[in-house]
VEXDREN-2710 file (C-alpha; in Angstrom, 1 decimal):
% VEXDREN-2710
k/r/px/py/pz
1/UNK/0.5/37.2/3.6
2/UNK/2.8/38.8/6.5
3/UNK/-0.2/38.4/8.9
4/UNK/-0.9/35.0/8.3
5/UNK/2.7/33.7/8.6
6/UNK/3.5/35.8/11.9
7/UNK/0.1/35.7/13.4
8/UNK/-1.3/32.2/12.3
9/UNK/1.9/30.0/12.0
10/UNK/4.4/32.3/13.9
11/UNK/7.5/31.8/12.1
12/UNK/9.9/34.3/13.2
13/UNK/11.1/35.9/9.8
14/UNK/10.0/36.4/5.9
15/UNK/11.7/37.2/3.0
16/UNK/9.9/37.9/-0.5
17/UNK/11.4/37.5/-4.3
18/UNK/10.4/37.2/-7.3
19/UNK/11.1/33.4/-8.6
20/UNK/11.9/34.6/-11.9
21/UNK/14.6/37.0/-10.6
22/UNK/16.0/34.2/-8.4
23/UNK/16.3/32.0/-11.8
24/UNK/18.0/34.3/-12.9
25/UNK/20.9/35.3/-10.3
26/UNK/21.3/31.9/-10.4
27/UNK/22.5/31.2/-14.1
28/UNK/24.2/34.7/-14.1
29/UNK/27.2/36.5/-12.4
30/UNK/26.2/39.3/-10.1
31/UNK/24.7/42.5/-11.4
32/UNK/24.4/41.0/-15.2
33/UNK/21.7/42.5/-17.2
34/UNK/19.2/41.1/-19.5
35/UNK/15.4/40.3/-20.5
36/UNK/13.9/38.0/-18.3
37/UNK/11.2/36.2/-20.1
38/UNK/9.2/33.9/-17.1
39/UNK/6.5/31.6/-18.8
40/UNK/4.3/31.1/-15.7
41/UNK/1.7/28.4/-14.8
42/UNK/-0.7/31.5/-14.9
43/UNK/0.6/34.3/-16.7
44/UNK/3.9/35.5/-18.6
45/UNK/6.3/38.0/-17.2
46/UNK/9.3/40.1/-19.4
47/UNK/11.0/41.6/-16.9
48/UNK/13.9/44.2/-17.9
49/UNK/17.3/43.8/-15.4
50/UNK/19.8/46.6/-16.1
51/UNK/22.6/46.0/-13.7
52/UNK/21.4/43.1/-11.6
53/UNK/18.3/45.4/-10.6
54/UNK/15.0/45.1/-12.2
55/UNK/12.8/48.0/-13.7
56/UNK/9.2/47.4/-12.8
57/UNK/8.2/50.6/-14.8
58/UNK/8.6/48.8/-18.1
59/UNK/7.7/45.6/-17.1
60/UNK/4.8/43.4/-18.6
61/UNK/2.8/40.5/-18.1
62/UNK/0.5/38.7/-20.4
63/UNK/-2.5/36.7/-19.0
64/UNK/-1.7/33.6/-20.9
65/UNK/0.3/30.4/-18.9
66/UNK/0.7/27.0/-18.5
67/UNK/-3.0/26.8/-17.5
68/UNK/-4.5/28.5/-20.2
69/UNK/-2.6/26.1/-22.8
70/UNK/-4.2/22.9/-21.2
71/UNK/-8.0/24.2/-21.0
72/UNK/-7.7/24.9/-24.3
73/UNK/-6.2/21.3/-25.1
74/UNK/-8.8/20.3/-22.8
75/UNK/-11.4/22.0/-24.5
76/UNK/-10.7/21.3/-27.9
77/UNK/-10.4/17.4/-27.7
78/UNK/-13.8/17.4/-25.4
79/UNK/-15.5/19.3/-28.4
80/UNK/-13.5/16.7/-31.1
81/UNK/-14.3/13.9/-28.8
82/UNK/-17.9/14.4/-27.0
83/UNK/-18.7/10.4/-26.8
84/UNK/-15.8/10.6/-24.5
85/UNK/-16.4/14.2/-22.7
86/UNK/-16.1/12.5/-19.0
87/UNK/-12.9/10.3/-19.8
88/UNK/-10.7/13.2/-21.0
89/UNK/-9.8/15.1/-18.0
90/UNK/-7.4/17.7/-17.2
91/UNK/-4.7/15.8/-15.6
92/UNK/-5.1/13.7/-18.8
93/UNK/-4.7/16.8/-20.8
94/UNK/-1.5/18.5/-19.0
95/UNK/-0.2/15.0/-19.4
96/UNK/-0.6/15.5/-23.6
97/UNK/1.0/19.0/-23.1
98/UNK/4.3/18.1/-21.4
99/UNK/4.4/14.8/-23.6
100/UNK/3.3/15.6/-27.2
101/UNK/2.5/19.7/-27.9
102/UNK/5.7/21.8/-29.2
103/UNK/6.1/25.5/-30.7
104/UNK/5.8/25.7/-34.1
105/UNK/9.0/27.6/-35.9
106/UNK/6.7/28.7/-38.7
107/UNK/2.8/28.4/-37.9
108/UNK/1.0/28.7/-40.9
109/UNK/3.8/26.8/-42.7
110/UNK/3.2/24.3/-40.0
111/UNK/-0.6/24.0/-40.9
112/UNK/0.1/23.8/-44.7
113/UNK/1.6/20.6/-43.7
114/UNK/-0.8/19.1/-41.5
115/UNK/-3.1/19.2/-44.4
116/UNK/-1.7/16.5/-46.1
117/UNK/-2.7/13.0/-45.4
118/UNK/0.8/11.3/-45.3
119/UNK/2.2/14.0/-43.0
120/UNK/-0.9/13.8/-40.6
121/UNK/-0.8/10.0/-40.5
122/UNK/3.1/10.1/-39.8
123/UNK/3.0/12.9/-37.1
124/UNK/-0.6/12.2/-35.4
125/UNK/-0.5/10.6/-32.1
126/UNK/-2.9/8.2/-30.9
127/UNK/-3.8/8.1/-27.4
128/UNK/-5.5/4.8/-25.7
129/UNK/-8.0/5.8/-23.4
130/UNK/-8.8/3.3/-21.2
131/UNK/-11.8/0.9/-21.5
132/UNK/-13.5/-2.1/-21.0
133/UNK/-13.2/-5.2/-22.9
134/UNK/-16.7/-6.2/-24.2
135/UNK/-17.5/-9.9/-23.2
136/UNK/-18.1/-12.3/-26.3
137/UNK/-19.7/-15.1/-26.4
138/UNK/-17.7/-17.4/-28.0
139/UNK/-19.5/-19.3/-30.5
140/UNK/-20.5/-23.1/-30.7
141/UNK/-18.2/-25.6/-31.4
142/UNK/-19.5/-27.9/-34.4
143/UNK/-19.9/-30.9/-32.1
144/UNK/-22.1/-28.1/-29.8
145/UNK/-24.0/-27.1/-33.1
146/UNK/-24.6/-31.1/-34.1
147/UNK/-26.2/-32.0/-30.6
148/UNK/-28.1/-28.7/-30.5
149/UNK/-29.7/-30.1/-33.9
150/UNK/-30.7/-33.1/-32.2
151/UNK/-32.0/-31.7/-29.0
152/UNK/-34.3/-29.5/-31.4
153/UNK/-35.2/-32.0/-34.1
154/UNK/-35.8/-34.2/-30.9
155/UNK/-38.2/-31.7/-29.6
156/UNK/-40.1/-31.2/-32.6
157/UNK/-40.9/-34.5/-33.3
158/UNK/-42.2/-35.1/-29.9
159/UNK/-44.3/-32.0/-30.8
160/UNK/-45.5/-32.9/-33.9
161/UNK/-46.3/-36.4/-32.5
162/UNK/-48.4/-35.1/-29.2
163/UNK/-50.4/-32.8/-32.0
164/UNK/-50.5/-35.8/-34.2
165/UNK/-52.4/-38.2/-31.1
166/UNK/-54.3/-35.1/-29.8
167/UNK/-55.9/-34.7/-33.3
168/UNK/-56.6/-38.1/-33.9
169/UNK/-58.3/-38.7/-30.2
170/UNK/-60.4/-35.5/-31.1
171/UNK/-61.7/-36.8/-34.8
172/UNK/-62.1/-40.5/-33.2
173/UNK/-64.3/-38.8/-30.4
174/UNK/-66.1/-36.6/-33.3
175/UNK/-66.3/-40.0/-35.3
176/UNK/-68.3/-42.4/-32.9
177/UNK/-70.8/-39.0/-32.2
178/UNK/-71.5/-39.1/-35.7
179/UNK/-71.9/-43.2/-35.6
180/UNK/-74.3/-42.9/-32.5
181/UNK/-76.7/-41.0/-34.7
182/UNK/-76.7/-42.4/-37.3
183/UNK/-78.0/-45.3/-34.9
184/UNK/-80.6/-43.5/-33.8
185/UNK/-82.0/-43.0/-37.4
186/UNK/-81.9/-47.5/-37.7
187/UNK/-83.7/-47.3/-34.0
188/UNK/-86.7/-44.6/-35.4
189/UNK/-86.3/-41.7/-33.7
190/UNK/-86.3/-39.0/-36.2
191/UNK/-87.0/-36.5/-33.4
192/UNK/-83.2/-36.5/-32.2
193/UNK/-81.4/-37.6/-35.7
194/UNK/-82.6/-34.0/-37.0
195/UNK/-81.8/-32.3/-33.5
196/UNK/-78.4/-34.1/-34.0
197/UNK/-78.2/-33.1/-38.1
198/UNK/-79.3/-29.2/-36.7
199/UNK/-75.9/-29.1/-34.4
200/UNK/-73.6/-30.1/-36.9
201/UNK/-75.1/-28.4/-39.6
202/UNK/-76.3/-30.8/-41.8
203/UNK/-79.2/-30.9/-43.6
204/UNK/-79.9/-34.5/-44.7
205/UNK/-78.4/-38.2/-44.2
206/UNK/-76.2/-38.2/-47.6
207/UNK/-74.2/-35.2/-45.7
208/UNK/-74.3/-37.4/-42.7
209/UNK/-72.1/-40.0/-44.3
210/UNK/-70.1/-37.7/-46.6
211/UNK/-69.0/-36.4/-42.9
212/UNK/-68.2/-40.1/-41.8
213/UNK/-66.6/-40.9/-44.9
214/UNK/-63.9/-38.0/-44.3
215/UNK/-63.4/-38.1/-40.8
216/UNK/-62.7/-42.3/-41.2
217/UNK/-60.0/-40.9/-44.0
218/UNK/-58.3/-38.3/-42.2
219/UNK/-58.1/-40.8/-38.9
220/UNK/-56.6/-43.4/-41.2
221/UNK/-53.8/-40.4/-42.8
222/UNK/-53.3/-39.3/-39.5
223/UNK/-52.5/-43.1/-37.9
224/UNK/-50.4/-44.2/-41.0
225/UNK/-47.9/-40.4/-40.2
226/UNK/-48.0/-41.5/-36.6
227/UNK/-46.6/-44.8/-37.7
228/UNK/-43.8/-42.9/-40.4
229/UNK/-42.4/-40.7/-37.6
230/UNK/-41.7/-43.5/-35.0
231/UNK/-40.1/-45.6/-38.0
232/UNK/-37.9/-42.6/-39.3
233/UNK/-33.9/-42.4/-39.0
234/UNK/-33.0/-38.8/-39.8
235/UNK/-30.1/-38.2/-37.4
236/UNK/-28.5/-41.2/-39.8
237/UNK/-28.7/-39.4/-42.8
238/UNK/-27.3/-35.8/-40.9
239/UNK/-24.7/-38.2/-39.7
240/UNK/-23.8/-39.5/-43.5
241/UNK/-23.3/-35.7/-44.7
242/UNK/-21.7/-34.5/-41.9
243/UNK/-19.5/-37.6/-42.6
244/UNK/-18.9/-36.4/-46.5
245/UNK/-18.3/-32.8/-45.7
246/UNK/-15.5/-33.6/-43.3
247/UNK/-14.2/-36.0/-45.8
248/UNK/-13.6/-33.3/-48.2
249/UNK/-11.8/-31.0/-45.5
250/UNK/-8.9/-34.0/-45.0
251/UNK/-6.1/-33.5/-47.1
252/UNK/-5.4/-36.3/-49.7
253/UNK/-2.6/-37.7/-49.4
254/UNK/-0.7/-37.0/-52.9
255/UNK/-0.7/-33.3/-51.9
256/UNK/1.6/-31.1/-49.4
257/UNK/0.1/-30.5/-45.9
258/UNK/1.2/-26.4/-46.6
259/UNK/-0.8/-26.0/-49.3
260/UNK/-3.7/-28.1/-48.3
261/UNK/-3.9/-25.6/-45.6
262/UNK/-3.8/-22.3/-47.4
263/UNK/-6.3/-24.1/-49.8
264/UNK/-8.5/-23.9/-46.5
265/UNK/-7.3/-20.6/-45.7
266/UNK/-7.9/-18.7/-49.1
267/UNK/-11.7/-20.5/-49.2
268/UNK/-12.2/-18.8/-45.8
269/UNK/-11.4/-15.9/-47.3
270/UNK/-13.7/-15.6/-50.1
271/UNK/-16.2/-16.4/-47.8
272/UNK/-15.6/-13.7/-45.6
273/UNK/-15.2/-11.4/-48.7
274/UNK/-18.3/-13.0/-50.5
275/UNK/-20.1/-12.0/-47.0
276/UNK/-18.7/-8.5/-46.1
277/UNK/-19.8/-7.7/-50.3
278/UNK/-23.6/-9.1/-49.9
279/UNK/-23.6/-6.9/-46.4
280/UNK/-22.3/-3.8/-48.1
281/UNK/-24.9/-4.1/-50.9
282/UNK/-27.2/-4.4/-47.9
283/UNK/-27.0/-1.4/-46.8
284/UNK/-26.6/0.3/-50.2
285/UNK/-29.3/-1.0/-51.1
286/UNK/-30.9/0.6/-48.4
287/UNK/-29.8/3.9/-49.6
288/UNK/-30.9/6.1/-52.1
289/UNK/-28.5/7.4/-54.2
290/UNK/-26.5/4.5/-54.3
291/UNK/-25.6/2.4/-57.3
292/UNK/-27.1/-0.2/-56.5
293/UNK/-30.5/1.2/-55.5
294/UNK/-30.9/2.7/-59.0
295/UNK/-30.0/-0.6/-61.0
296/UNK/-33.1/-1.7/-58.8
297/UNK/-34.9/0.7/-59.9
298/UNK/-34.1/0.6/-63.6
299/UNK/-34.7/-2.9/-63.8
300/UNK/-38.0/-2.2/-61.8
301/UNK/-39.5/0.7/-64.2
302/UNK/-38.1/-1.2/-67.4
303/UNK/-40.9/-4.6/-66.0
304/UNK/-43.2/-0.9/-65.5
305/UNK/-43.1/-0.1/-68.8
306/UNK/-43.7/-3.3/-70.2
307/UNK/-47.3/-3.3/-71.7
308/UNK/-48.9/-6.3/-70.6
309/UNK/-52.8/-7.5/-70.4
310/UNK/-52.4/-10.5/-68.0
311/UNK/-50.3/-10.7/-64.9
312/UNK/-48.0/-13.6/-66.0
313/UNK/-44.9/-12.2/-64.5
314/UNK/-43.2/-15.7/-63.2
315/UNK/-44.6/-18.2/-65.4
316/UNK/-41.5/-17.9/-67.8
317/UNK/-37.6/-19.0/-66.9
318/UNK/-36.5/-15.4/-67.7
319/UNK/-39.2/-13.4/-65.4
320/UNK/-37.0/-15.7/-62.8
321/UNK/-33.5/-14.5/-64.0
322/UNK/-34.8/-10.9/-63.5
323/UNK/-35.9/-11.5/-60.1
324/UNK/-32.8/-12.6/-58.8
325/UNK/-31.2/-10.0/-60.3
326/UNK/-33.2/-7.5/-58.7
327/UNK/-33.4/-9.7/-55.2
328/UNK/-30.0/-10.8/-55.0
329/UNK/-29.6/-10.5/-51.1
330/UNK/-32.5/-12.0/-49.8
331/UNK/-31.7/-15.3/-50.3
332/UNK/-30.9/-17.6/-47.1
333/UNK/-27.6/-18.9/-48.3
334/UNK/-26.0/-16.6/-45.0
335/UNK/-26.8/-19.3/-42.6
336/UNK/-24.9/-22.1/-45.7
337/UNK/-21.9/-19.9/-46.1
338/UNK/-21.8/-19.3/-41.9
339/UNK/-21.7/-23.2/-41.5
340/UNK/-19.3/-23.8/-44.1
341/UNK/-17.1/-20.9/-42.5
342/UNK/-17.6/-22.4/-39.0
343/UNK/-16.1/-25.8/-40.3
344/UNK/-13.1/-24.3/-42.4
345/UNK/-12.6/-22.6/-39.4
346/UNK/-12.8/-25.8/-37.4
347/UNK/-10.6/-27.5/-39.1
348/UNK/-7.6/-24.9/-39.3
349/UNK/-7.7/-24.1/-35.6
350/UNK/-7.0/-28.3/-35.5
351/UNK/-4.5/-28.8/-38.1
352/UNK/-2.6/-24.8/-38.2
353/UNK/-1.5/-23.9/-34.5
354/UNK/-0.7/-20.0/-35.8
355/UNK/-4.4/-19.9/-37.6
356/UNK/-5.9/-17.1/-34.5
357/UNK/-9.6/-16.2/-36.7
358/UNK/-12.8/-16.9/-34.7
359/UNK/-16.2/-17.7/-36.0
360/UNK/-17.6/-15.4/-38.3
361/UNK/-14.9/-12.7/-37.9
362/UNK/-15.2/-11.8/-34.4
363/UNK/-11.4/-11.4/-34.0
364/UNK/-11.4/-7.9/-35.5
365/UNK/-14.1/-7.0/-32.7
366/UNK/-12.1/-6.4/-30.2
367/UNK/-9.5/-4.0/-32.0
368/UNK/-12.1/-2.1/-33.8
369/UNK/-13.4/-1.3/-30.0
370/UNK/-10.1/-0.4/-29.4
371/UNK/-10.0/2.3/-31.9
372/UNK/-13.3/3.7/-31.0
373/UNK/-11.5/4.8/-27.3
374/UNK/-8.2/6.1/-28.8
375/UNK/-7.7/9.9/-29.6
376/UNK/-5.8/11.3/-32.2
377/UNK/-3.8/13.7/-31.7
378/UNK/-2.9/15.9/-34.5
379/UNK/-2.9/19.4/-35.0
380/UNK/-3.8/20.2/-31.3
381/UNK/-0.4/19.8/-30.8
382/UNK/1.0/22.9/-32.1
383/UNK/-2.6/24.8/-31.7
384/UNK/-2.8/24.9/-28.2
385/UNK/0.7/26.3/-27.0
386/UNK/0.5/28.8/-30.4
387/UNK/-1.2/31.3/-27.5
388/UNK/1.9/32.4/-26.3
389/UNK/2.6/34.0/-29.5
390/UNK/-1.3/34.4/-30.3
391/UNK/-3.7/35.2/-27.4
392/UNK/-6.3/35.9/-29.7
393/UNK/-7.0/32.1/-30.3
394/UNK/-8.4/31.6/-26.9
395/UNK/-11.1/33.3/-24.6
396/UNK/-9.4/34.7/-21.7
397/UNK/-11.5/37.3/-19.0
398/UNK/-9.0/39.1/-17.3
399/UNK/-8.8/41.4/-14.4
400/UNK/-6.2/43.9/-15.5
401/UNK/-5.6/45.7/-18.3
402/UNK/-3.2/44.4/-21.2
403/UNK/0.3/45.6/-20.0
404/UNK/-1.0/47.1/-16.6
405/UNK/2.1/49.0/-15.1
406/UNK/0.5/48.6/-12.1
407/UNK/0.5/45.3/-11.2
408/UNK/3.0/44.0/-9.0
409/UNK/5.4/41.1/-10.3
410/UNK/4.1/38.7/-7.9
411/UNK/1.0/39.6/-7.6
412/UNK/-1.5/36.7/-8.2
413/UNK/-4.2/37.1/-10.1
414/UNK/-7.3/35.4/-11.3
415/UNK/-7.7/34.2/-14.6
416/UNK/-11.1/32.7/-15.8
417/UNK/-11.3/30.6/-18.7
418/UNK/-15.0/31.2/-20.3
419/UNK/-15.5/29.3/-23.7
420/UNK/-18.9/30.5/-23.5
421/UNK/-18.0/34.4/-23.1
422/UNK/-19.0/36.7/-25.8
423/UNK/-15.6/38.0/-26.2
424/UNK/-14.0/36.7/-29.1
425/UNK/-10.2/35.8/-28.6
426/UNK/-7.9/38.2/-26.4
427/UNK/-7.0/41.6/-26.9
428/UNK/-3.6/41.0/-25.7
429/UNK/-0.6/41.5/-27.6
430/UNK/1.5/37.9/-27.7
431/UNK/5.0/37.3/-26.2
432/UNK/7.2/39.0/-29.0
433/UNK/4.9/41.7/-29.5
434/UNK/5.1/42.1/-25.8
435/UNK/9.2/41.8/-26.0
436/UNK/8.8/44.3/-28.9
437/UNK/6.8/46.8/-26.8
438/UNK/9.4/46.6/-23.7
439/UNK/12.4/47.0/-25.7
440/UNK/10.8/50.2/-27.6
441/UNK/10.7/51.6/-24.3
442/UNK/14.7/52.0/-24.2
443/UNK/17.4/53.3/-26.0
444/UNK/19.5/51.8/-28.6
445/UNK/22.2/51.2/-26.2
446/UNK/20.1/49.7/-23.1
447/UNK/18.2/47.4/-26.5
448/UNK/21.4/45.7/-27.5
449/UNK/22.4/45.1/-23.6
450/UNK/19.2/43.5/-23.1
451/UNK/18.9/41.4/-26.1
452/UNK/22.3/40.3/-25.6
453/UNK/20.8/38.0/-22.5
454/UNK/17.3/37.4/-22.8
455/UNK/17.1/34.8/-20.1
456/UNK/13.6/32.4/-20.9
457/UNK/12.6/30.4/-17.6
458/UNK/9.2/28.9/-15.9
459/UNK/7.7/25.9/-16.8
460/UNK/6.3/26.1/-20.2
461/UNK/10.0/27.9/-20.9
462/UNK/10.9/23.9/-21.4
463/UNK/8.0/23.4/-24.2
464/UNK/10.0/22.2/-27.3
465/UNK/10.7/24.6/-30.1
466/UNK/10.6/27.6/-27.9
467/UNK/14.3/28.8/-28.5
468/UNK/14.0/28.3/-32.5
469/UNK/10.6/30.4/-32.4
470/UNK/11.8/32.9/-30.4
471/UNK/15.1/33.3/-32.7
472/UNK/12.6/33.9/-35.5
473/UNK/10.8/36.2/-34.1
474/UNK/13.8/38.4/-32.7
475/UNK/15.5/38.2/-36.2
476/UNK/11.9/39.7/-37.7
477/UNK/11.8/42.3/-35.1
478/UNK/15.2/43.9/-34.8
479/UNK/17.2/45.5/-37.2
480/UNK/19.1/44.2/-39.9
481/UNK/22.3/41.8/-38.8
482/UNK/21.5/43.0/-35.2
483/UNK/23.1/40.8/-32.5
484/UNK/20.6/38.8/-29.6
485/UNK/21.6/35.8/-27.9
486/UNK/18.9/33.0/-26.3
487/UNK/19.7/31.4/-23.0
488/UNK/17.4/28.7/-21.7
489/UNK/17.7/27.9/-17.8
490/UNK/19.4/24.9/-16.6
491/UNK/15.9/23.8/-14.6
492/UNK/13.0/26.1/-15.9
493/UNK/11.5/24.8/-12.7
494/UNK/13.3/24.1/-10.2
495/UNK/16.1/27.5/-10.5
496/UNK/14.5/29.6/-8.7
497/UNK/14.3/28.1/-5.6
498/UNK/18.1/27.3/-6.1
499/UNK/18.6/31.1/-6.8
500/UNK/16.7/31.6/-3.4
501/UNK/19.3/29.1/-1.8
502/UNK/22.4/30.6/-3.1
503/UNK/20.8/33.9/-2.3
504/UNK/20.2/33.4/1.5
505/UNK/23.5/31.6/2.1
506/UNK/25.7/34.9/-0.3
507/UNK/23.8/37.8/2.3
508/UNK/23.4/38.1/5.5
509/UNK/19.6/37.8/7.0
510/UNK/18.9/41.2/8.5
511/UNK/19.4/42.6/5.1
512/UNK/16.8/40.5/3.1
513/UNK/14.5/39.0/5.7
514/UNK/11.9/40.6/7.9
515/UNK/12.0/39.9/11.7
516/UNK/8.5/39.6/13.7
517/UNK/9.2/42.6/15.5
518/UNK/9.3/44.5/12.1
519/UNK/6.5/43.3/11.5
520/UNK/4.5/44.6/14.4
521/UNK/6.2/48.1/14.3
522/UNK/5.9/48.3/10.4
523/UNK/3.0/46.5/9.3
524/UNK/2.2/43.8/6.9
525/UNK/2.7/45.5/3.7
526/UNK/6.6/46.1/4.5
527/UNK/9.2/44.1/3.2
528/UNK/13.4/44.2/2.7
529/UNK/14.6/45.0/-0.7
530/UNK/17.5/43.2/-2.7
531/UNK/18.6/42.0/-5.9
532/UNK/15.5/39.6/-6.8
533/UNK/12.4/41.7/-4.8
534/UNK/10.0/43.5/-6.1
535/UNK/10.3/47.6/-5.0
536/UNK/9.1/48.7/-2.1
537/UNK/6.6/51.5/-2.2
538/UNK/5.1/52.4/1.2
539/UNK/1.6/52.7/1.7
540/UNK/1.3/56.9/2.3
541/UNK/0.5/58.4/5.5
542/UNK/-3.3/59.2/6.1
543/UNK/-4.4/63.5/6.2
544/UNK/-4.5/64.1/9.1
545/UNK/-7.5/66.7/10.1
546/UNK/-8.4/69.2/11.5
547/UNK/-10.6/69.9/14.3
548/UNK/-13.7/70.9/13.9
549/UNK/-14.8/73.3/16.2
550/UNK/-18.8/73.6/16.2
551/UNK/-20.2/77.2/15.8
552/UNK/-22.9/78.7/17.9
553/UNK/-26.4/78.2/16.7
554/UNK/-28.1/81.9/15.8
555/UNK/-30.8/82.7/17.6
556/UNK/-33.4/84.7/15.6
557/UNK/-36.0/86.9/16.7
558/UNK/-39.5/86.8/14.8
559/UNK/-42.4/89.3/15.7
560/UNK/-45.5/88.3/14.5
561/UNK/-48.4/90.7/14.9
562/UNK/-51.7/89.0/16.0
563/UNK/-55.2/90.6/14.6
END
């Protein structure tokens, strides 16, 4: 770090602390001792100060942070939610962890809780994800539905009529071939009557005029229908009933206006009911295990059972009873009911300015899709920041050891967060097992002057509950009517650069920062000690060795006797 400051942006001194250390000079008198507990953004630090001075020998970290507590939120509500894997991000998920998570006093007592339904419905917290608003097509007005009639009825009589003219030109035209030969049978040729009878496939003159005689009848049938449709008046009569439905949607005039329209209202609503039941048998129906699939079936094997020579089944008014017992949602009285709601419908949104419904219950679409992009956020928020106190409920690879003496205070490290890994949970011990461990390391004495400040700051040090938990935890650990005391930071966040302030303006800079030209005569590794630095252990001097002085080769002489 020394190198790249003074070599690559050439400032012209450095000094190095511990942020923790300057949180805490900063909420404490000079040379105060106490256990500083730093929740990190990667890691956790409890850090023992005995007289203003820290001891690195008993210090600890634990590889769990800020960071590790939103993957996991982030992980869990991606494997609760997967329709909405891309849309819950990690931003998204630090913002749930500031906003909604807390420390449970009591875990498990906290989960006993969760379990029932009027706590989780009172606690949960549903979050809106954002979406888009499906378009609807707003459905026809009744006026819209009337002149869509027409246009269709208008079409198919014109279709009807062009079949009607096309059949009769081709029986006319089949009509006068028949005629000509039976001419050429008065004239005498015989020769082409019987080529004539051979191509309609007739075999003497009586099926000649049998022929005639039908197509004259079915010219004559189709003339007189041509005639009956040009001479009809159906939109009259569609006119007259839509004229009598509307009458009996006016109110009369001997009753109230108020209850004339909740008359409408409560018919809408057996409607709607009346349709949402014949759905729901639907699709039980479809099902086979449902209710009212085996009252199908019963009915079905008790007609099975029935010993019977002929098939008569229909012929009698009770075979049709059974029938519509057994096929009671396959009639076509959806498309009655849906015009009759259309109209109620109609005529509230005219005469009831508060009435909001839409056609055939469309208004509920749009908050039903609603729901479908919210997330509910329940138990997650006292799961995820419970790995403080249990590392064991998240996969964590680390790069050190639990409890490593021999990483540095500041040191960064690298923490991966592997869902995937084969490693099941973390071996390391949580934060009051860890506060446990440190204070162990002392005597009885040094114990109560630590617990007597044990100083929490960092940012997850704000995470509601924290103080209460900890106060637990600390009652269960130490001996009985022991005294510890709990102080929060003023700013978890923003104290230790204030500590670093106050710090730089209380001493003077020779003694804390490192100049450029200590730099180049010491190297990067060495830095000024004081109240809030880590200590300074200089890198030892390289063996130095010794010369090597290269003995003479020996020379060897062989005799070899030649034969």
């Amino acid at each position: 770090m020394s190198e790249l400051l003074f070599e690559c942006y050439k400032i012209p001194s450095v000094c190095y602390g511990v942020d923790s250390l300057f949180s805490f000079h900063h909420n404490n008198p000079e040379g105060s001792s106490g256990l500083v507990v730093d929740l990190g953004y990667h890691a956790t630090h409890v850090l023992p100060v005995i007289e203003g001075r820290v001891d690195p020998s008993r210090s600890r970290r634990i590889n769990v942070g800020g960071a590790h507590i939103i993957n996991y939120l982030h992980r869990l509500l991606q494997l609760k939610y997967p329709a909405h894997f891309n849309s819950i991000t990690l931003s998204r998920a630090e913002s749930l962890v500031h906003e909604q998570c807390f420390l449970a006093v009591d875990y498990q007592a906290e989960l006993q809780q969760w379990s029932d339904s009027e706590h989780y419905e009172s606690h949960v917290r549903r979050i809106q994800l954002p979406y888009t608003m499906p378009v609807v097509n707003p459905g026809l007005t009744i006026e819209q539905q009337k002149e869509r009639r027409k246009e269709l009825a208008r079409r198919l009589t014109e279709i009807n009529a062009r079949k009607r003219e096309e059949r009769l030109a081709e029986d006319e035209e089949q009509l006068n071939q028949l005629l000509a030969a039976q001419d050429l049978l008065d004239e005498g040729e015989e020769e082409e009557f019987q080529n004539v009878l051979e191509s309609y496939e007739l075999s003497n003159v009586g099926d000649l005029q049998k022929m005639i005689s039908s197509i004259q009848a079915r010219i004559e049938r189709t003339r007189q229908k041509i005639v009956a449709a040009n001479t009809a008046d159906d939109p009259i009569v569609e006119e007259s009933k839509v004229k009598q439905i509307k009458q009996g949607l006016r109110p009369k005039e001997q009753e109230e206006f108020e209850s004339w329209i909740e008359g409408l209202k409560q018919k809408r609503q057996e409607l709607l009911d009346r349709r949402n039941a014949r759905r729901q048998r639907r699709q039980d129906m479809a099902k086979r295990r449902t209710a009212a699939a085996q009252e199908r079936m019963r009915i079905i094997s008790q007609l099975a059972r029935k010993e019977k020579r002929d098939d008569n089944f229909g012929m009698r008014d009770e075979d049709w009873d059974v029938y519509k017992v057994i096929n009671k949602e396959c009639g076509d009285s959806d498309s009655d009911e849906e015009q009759k709601l259309l109209e109620l419908e109609e005529v509230l949104r005219r005469h009831d300015p508060e009435f909001e419904g839409s056609a055939l219950g469309r208004a509920s679409s749009s908050a039903d899709t609603a729901e479908t992009y919210q997330l509910h956020v329940g138990i997650e928020r006292i799961r995820t920041p419970e790995i403080l106190f249990q590392p064991s409920m998240v996969q964590i690879v680390m790069n050190k050891p639990v409890g490593s003496p021999k990483a540095g205070l500041a040191e960064t490290i690298e923490i991966k967060f592997d869902m995937s890994c084969s490693q099941v949970g973390s071996p390391e011990a949580g934060l009051a097992e860890t506060i446990e461990f440190v204070l162990k390391g002392y005597s009885v004495d040094v114990q109560s002057l630590l617990v007597s400040n044990i100083f929490l700051t960092g940012g997850c040090a704000s995470m509601p509950g924290l103080v209460p938990r900890l106060e637990k935890e600390l009652r269960e650990m130490r001996p009985f009517e022991s005294q510890f005391h709990l102080t929060l930071a003023a700013d978890p966040v923003l104290d230790a650069w204030h500590g670093a302030q106050e710090l730089i303006a209380s001493m003077s800079l020779s003694r804390c920062f490192v100049t450029r030209a200590e730099y180049e005569e010491k190297g990067g590794e060495f830095f000024k000690e004081h109240s809030a630095s880590n200590h300074y252990f200089p890198s030892p001097v390289p063996l130095v060795q010794a010369e090597i002085v290269p003995a003479p080769a020996c020379v060897e002489e062989v005799e070899i006797d030649v034969f």
